[in-house]
FIMAR-164258 format. One record per residue (C-alpha): z, x, y. Coordinates in steps of 0.25 Angstrom, whole numbers, padded with zeros to 4 digits. Last residue first. Layout:
# FIMAR-164258
+-------+-------+-------+
|    c3 |    c1 |    c2 |
+-------+-------+-------+
|     Z |     X |     Y |
...
+-------+-------+-------+
END
This chain:
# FIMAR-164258
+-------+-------+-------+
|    c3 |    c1 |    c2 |
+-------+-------+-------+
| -0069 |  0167 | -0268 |
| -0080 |  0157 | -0265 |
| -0077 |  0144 | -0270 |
| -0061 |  0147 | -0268 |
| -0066 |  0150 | -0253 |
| -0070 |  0136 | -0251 |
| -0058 |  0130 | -0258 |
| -0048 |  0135 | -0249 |
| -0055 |  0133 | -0239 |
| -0057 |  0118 | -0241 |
| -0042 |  0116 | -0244 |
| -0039 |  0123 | -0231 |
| -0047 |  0116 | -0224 |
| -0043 |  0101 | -0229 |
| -0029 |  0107 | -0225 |
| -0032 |  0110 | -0211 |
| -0041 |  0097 | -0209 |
| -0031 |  0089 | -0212 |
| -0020 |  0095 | -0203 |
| -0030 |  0094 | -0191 |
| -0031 |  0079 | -0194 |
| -0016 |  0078 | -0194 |
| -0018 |  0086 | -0182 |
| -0027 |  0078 | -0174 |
| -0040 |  0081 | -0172 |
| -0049 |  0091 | -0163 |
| -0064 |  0093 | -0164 |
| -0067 |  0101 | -0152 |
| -0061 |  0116 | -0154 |
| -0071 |  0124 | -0144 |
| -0063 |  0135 | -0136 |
| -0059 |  0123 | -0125 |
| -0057 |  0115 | -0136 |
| -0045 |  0124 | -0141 |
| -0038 |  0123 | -0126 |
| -0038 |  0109 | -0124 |
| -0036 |  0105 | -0136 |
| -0023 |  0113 | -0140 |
| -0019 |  0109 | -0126 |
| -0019 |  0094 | -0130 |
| -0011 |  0095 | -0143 |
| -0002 |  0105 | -0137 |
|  0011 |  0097 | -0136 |
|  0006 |  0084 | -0144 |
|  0001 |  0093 | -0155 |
|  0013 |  0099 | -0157 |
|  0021 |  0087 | -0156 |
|  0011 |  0080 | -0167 |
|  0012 |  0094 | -0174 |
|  0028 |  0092 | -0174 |
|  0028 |  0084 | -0188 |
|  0018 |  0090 | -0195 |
|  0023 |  0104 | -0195 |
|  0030 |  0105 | -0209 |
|  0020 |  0095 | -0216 |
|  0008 |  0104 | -0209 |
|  0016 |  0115 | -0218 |
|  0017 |  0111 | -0231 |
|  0002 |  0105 | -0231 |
| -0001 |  0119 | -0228 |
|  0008 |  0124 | -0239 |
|  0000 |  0114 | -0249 |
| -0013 |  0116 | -0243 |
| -0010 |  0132 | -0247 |
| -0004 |  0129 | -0260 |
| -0016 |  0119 | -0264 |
| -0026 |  0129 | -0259 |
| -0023 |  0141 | -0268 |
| -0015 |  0152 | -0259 |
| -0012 |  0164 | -0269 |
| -0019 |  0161 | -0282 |
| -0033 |  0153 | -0280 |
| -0036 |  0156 | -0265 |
| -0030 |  0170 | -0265 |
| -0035 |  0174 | -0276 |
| -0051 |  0169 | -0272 |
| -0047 |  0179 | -0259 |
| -0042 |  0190 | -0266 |
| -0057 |  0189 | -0274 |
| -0062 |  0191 | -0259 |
| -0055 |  0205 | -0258 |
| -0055 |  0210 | -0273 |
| -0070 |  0208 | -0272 |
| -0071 |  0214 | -0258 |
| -0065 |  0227 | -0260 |
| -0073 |  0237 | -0266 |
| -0084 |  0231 | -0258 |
| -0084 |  0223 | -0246 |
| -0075 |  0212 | -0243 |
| -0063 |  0221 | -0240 |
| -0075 |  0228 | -0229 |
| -0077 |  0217 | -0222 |
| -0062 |  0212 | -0222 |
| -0059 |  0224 | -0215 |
| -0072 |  0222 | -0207 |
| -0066 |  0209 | -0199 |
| -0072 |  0200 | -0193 |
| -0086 |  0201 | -0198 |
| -0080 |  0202 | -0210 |
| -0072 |  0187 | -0209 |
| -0074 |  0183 | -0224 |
| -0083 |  0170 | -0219 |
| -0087 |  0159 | -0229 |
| -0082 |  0146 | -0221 |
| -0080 |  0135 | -0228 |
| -0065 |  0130 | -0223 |
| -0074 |  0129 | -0209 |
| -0067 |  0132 | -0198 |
| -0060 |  0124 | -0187 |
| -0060 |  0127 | -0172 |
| -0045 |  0129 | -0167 |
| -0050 |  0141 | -0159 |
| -0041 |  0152 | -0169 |
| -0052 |  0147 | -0180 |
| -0048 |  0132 | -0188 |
| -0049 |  0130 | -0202 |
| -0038 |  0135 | -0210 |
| -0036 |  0146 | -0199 |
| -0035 |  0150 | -0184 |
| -0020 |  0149 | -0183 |
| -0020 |  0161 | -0191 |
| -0011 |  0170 | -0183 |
| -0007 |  0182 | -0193 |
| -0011 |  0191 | -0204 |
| -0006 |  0202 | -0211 |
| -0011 |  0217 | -0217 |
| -0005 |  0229 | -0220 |
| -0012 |  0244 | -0221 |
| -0006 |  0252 | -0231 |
|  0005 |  0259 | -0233 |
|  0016 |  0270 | -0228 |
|  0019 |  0278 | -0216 |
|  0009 |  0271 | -0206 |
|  0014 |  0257 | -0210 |
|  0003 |  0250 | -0207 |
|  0000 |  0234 | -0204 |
| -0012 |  0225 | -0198 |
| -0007 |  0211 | -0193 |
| -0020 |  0202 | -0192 |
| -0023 |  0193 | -0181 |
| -0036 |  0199 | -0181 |
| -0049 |  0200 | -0188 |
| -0047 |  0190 | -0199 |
| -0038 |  0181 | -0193 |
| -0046 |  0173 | -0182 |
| -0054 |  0168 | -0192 |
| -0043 |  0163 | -0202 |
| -0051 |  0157 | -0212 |
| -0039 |  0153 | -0220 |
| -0043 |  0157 | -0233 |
| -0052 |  0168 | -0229 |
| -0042 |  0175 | -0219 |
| -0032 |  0174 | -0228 |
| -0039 |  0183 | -0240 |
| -0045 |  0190 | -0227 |
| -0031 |  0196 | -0226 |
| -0028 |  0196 | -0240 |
| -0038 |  0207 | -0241 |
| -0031 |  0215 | -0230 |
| -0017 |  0212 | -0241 |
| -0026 |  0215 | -0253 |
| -0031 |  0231 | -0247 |
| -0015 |  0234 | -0242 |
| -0022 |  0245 | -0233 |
| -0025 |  0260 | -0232 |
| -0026 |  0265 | -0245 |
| -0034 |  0253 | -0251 |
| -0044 |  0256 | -0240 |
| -0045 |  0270 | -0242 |
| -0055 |  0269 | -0254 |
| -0065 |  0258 | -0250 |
| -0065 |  0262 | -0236 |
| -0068 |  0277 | -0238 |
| -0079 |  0269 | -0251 |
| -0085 |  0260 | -0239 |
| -0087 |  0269 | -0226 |
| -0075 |  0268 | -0218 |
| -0076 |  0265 | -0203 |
| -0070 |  0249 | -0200 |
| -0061 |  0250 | -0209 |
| -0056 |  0263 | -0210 |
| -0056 |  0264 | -0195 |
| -0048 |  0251 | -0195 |
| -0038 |  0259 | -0203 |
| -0038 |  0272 | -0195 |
| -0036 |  0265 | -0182 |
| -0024 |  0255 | -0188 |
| -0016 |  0269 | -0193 |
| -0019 |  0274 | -0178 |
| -0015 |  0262 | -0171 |
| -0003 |  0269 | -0162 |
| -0009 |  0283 | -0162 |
| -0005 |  0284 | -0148 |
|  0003 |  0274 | -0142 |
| -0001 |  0260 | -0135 |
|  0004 |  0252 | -0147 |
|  0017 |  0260 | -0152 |
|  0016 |  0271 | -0163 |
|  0021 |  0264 | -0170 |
|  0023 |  0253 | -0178 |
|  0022 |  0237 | -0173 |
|  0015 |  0226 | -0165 |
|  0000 |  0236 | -0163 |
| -0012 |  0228 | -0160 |
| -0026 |  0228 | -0164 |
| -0039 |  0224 | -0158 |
| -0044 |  0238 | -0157 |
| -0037 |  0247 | -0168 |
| -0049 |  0254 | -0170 |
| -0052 |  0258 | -0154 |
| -0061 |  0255 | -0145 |
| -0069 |  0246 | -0154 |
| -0085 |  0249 | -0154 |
| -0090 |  0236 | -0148 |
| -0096 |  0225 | -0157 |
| -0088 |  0214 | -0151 |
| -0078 |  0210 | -0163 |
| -0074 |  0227 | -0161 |
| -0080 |  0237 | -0166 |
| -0076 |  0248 | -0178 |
| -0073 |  0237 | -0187 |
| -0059 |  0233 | -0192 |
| -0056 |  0220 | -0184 |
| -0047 |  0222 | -0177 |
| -0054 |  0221 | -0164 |
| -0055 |  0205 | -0166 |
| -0041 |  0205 | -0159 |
| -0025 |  0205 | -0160 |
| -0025 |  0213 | -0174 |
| -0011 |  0215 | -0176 |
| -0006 |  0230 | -0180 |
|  0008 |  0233 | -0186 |
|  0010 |  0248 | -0188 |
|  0022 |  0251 | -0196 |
|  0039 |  0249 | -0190 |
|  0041 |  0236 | -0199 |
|  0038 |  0246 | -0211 |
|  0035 |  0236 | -0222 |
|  0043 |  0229 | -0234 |
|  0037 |  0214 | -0229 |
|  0050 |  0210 | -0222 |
|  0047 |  0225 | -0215 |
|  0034 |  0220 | -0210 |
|  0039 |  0207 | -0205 |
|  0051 |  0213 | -0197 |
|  0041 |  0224 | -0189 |
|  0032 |  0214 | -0187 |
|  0024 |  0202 | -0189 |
|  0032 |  0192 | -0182 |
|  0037 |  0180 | -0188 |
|  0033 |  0167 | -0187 |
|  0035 |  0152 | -0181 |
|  0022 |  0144 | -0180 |
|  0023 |  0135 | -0169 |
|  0023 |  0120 | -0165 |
|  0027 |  0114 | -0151 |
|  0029 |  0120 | -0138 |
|  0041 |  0109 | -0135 |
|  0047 |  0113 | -0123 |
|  0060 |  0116 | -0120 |
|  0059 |  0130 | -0115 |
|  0049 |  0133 | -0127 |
|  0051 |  0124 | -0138 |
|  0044 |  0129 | -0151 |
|  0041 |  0122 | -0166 |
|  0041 |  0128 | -0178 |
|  0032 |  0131 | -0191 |
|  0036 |  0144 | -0200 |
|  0030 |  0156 | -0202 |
|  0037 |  0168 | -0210 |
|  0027 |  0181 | -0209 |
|  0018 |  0188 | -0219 |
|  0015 |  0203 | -0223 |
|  0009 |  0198 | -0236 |
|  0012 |  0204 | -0249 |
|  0000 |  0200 | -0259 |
| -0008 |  0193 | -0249 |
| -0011 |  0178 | -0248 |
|  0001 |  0170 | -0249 |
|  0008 |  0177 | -0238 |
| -0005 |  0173 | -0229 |
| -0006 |  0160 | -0234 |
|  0006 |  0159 | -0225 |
| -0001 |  0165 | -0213 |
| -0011 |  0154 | -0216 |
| -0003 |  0142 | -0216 |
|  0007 |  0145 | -0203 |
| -0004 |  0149 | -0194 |
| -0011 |  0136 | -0200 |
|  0001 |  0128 | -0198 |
|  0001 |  0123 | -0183 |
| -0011 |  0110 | -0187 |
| -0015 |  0109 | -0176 |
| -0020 |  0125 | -0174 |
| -0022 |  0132 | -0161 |
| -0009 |  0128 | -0153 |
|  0001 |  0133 | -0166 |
|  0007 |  0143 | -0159 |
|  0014 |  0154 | -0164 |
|  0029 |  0157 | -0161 |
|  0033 |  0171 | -0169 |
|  0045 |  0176 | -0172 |
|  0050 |  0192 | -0168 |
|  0064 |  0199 | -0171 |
|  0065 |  0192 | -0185 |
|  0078 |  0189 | -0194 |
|  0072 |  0181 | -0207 |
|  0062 |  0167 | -0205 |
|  0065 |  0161 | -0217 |
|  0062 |  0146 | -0212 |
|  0077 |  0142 | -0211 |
|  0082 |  0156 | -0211 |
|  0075 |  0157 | -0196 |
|  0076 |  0169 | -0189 |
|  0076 |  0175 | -0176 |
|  0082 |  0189 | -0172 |
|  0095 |  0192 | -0164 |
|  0099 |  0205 | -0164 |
|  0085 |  0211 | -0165 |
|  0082 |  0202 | -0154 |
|  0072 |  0192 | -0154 |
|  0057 |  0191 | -0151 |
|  0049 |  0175 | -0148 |
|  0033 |  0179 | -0149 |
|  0027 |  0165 | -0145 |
|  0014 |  0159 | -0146 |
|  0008 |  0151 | -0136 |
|  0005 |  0134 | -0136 |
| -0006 |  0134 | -0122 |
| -0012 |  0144 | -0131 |
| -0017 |  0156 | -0121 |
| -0009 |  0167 | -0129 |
| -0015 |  0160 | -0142 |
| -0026 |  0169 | -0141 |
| -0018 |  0183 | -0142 |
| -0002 |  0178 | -0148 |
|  0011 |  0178 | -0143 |
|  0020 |  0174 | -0130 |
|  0034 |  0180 | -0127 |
|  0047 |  0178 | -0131 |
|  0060 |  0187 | -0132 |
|  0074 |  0180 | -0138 |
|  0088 |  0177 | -0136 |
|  0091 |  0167 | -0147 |
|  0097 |  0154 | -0149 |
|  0099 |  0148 | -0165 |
|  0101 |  0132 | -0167 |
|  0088 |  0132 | -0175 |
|  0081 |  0141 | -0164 |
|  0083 |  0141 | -0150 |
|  0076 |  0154 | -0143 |
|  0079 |  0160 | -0130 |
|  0070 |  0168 | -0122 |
|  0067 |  0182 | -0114 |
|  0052 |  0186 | -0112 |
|  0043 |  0194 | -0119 |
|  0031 |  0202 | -0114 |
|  0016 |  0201 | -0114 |
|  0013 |  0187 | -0121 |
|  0019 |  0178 | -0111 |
|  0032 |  0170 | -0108 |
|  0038 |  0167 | -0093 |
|  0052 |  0168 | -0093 |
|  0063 |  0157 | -0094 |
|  0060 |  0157 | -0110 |
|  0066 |  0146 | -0120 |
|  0062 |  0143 | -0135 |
|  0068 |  0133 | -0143 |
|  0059 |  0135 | -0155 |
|  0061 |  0124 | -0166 |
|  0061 |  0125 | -0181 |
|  0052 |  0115 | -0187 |
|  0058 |  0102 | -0195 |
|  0052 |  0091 | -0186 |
|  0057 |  0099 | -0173 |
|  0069 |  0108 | -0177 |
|  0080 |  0114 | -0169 |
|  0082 |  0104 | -0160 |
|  0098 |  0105 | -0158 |
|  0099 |  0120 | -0151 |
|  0087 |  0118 | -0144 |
|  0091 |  0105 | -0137 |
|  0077 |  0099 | -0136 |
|  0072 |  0096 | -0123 |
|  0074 |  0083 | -0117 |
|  0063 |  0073 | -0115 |
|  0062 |  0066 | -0103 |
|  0049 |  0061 | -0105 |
|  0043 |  0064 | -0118 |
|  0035 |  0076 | -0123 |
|  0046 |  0084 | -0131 |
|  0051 |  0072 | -0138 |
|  0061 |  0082 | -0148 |
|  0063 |  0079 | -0161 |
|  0075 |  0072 | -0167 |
|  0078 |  0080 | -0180 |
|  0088 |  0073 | -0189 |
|  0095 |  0079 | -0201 |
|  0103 |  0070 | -0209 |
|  0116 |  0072 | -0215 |
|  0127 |  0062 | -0225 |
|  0140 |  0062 | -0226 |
|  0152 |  0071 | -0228 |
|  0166 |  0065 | -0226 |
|  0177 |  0064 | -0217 |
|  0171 |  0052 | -0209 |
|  0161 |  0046 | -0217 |
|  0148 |  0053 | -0213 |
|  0132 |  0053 | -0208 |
|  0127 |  0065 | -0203 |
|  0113 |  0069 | -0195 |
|  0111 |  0082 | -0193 |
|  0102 |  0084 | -0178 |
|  0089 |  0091 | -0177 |
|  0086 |  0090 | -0162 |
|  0080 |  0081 | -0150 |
|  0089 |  0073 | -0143 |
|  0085 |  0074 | -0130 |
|  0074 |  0064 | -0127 |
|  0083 |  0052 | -0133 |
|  0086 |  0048 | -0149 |
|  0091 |  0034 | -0152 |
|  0101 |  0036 | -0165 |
|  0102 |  0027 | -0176 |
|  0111 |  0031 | -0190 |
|  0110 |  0022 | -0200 |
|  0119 |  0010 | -0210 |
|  0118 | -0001 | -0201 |
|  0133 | -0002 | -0205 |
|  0134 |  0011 | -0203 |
|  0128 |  0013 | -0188 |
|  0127 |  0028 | -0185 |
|  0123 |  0028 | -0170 |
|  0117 |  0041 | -0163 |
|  0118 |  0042 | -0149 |
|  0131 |  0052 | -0151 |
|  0120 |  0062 | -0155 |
|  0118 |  0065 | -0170 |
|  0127 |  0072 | -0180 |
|  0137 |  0064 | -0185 |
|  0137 |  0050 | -0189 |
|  0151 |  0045 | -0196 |
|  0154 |  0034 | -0206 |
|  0164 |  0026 | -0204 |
|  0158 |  0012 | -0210 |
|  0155 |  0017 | -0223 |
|  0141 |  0013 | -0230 |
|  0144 |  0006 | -0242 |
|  0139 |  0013 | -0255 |
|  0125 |  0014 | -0260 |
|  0127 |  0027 | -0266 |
|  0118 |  0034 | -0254 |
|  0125 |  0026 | -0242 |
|  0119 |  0023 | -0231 |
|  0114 |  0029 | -0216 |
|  0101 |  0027 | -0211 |
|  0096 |  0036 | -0199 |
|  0090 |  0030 | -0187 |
|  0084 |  0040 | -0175 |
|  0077 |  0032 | -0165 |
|  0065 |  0040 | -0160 |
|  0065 |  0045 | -0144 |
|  0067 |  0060 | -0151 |
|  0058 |  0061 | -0161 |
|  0062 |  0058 | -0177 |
|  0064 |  0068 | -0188 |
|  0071 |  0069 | -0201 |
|  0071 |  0052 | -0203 |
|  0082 |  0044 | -0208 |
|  0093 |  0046 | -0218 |
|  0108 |  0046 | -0220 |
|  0116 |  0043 | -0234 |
|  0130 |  0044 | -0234 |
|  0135 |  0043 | -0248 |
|  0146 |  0029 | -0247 |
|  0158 |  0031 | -0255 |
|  0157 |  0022 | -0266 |
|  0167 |  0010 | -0268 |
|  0180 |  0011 | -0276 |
|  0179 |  0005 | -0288 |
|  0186 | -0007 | -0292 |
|  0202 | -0006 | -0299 |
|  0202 | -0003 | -0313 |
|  0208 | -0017 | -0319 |
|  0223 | -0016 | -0325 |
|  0223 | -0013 | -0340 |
|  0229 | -0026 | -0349 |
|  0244 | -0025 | -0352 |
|  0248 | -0027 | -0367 |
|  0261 | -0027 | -0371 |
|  0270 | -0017 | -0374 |
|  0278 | -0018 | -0387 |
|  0292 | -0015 | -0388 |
|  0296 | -0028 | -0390 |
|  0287 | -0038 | -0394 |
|  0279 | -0045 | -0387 |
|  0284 | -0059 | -0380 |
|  0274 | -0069 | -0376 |
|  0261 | -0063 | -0383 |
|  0269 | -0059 | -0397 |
|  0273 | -0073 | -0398 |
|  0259 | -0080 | -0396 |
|  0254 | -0070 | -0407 |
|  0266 | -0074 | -0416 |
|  0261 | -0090 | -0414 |
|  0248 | -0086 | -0417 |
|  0251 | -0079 | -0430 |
|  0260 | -0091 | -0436 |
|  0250 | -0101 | -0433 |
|  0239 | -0094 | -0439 |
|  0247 | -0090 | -0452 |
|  0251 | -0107 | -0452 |
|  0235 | -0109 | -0452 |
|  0233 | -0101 | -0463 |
|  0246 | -0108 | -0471 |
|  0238 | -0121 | -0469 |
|  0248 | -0129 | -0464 |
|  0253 | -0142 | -0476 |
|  0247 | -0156 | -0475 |
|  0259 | -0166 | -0473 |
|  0265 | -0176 | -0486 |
|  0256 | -0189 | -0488 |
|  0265 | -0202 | -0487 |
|  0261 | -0212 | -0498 |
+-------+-------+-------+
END
């Protein structure tokens, strides 16, 4: 029997059907209908632009290979055509080493700006100082112009044809950040005139003053060199005449700064850069620069009818000074005002001295003076070394203080001090005598407990000295390397034995200081 054929599932017929209208609609679309075209790929990124980066050291000696590495801060390629600008022609930028290298000579000392570029474009800066080998062979002396700093201090280009001293100025020339002045020099100071390393008084011209916007120093006629040849570490100067615009209420203070001086090419080491107290001073301090200005140049000043001697004085302004106001040193009636107040002093019986004094001086400010004394022990200070300052017209009695090199443990000989010593210096001067003494010793010892908790504690003032030793660390080696020998020489023949080097010295400094400090905070 013949069996008749199994019929399609009408499902699978459905299928068939769709599939065979899909395959159509692909081969050949309907009109009017677009087809469909897949997006393009985005084309690959461009690759970063290289951010120049340059780095190396801030300071190397000339001699010293200087080797600066260039790259790229987004971590791009670095570009073949990039540009080094700057620095001598012996200077070798190699970028596909990727640094700068440069083989410094004996006359290439200065502070040079260091750029890295693509042509066209900004790039990357560095600045370089190259210091000068002043001890070797054949060196150069530094362009003045170019070698405007040594480790970060300002530098002094001095030169004098004439022969300098203490009596009259001198014609000169100063170099100064780029800056060349006609100036006046002549050599400062009473005991440090026989200093190997001298002071310097440098004067300009009204018309063309000094100044330094970098440090602050404002328009001055007068600037101040002092040397640093009695005190290894160079900052105790600096130190204590700024914890004397801490200490009082409204200090007459001067700007300081640390610098380093070439006389005639020579490299004379480390100074303490500071204005003159004077006429410009005063008046930055809302005085009359024209008043009376008396320094006290001896231990004659020291408020008693007789000199450190024993022997009557000659007259009472012996062992004083006259640097401003008329009349004129040398003229009559010039130190009247200073007469009558050492006569009070020195005379008064105890209620005239009780009731005139706070009439005729700024009582807190003559305190403050022995307030520094104390927490320095500055030695040498307390008798002399001391600006006195009247305004004949108006006011009262001004004081200020100066040249403290002999301090924070050492005397004006280099000898060190104990940091325990009880002494409030009335033997040495019978102001301070008599503000010890009733009605006003209370008030004066308890400024000094003030002073130590409020206006100066230890941590700020081992702080600020810590700031300072890091500003001047770097050129002390050269410092002492220039003077070191003479420095010995001339200190043990007045008694200083136990020498060390100055790291130690800078130690022993700040160990004192902390010991001071504390000592005093026990007893006031």
């Amino acid at each position: 029997m013949t069996r008749a054929p199994r019929s399609t599932p009408p499902m699978l017929v459905l299928i068939a059907v769709a599939s065979a209208v899909l395959a159509c609609s692909r081969e050949a679309p309907e009109a009017g209908i677009d087809p469909v075209v897949p997006p393009m790929p985005a084309p690959p990124p461009a690759p970063p632009e290289c951010q120049i980066t340059l780095a190396g050291p801030a300071w190397i000696v000339e001699g010293e290979r200087l080797q600066l590495s260039v790259g790229c801060a987004n971590g791009a390629a670095l570009p073949a055509d990039l540009v080094l600008e700057g620095l001598p022609a012996a200077a070798r930028l190699d970028p596909r080493a990727g640094e700068v290298v440069w083989q410094t000579g004996l006359a290439d000392a200065g502070v040079y700006l260091a750029t890295v570029r693509m042509p066209g474009k900004a790039g990357a800066q560095l600045r370089v100082g190259i210091v000068d080998r002043w001890d070797a062979t054949g060196n150069t002396p530094p362009d003045p112009a170019r070698y405007t700093e040594e480790y970060g201090l300002p530098v002094f280009h001095l030169r004098v044809d004439a022969e300098i001293t203490d009596l009259d100025y001198v014609p000169a020339n100063l170099t100064y950040r780029g800056t060349t002045y006609s100036l006046r020099v002549k050599y400062r100071g009473a005991s440090s005139l026989n200093f190997p390393k001298k002071s310097f008084t440098l004067s300009f011209p009204d018309e063309a003053q000094f100044s330094d916007p970098v440090l602050g120093f404002p328009p001055r006629k007068k600037i101040l060199l002092v040397t640093t040849f009695d005190d290894q570490t160079l900052i105790r100067n600096r130190l204590t005449l700024g914890l004397w615009s801490l200490v009082a209420d409204h200090p007459i203070d001067v700007r300081t700064a640390s610098a380093v001086l070439y006389l005639n090419g020579e490299f004379r080491g480390v100074y303490m850069m500071s204005e003159k107290i004077a006429g410009q001073v005063l008046k930055e301090h809302g005085l009359d620069g024209d008043g009376n200005l008396y320094f006290a140049m001896s231990w004659f000043a020291n408020f008693r009818e007789t000199g450190p001697d024993g022997q009557p004085k000659v007259t009472w302004h012996d062992g004083y000074e006259k640097d401003e106001g008329t009349p004129l040193e040398g003229e009559p009636g010039a130190f009247d005002d200073l007469d009558a107040f050492v006569q009070l002093v020195a005379t008064a019986d105890d209620a005239t001295f009780a009731a005139a004094l706070p009439e005729t001086v700024s009582v807190d400010e003559f305190r403050d003076w022995w307030v520094l004394a104390m927490l320095s022990y500055s030695t040498d200070s307390v008798g002399k070394n001391t600006f006195l300052y009247h305004d004949p017209q108006a006011g009262p009695w001004r004081a200020t203080v100066w040249d403290h090199a002999g301090s924070l443990g050492q005397n004006y000989q280099m000898l060190r001090t104990s940091p325990q010593s009880s002494a409030e210096f009335i033997d040495r001067n019978h102001l301070f005598e008599r503000l010890l003494a009733p009605p006003f010793g209370d008030l004066t010892r308890a400024r000094l407990g003030t002073a130590l908790r409020e206006r100066v504690p230890s941590d700020a003032v081992l702080s600020e000295y810590d700031r300072l030793v890091a500003e001047t660390a770097a050129t002390a080696w050269r410092d002492d390397a220039r003077w070191g020998s003479e420095q010995r020489a001339y200190f043990e023949a007045i008694g200083r034995t136990d020498w060390h080097s100055y790291e130690d010295e800078v130690a022993y400094a700040r160990e004192w200081i902390a010991a001071r400090w504390a000592y005093l905070a026990e007893r006031y």
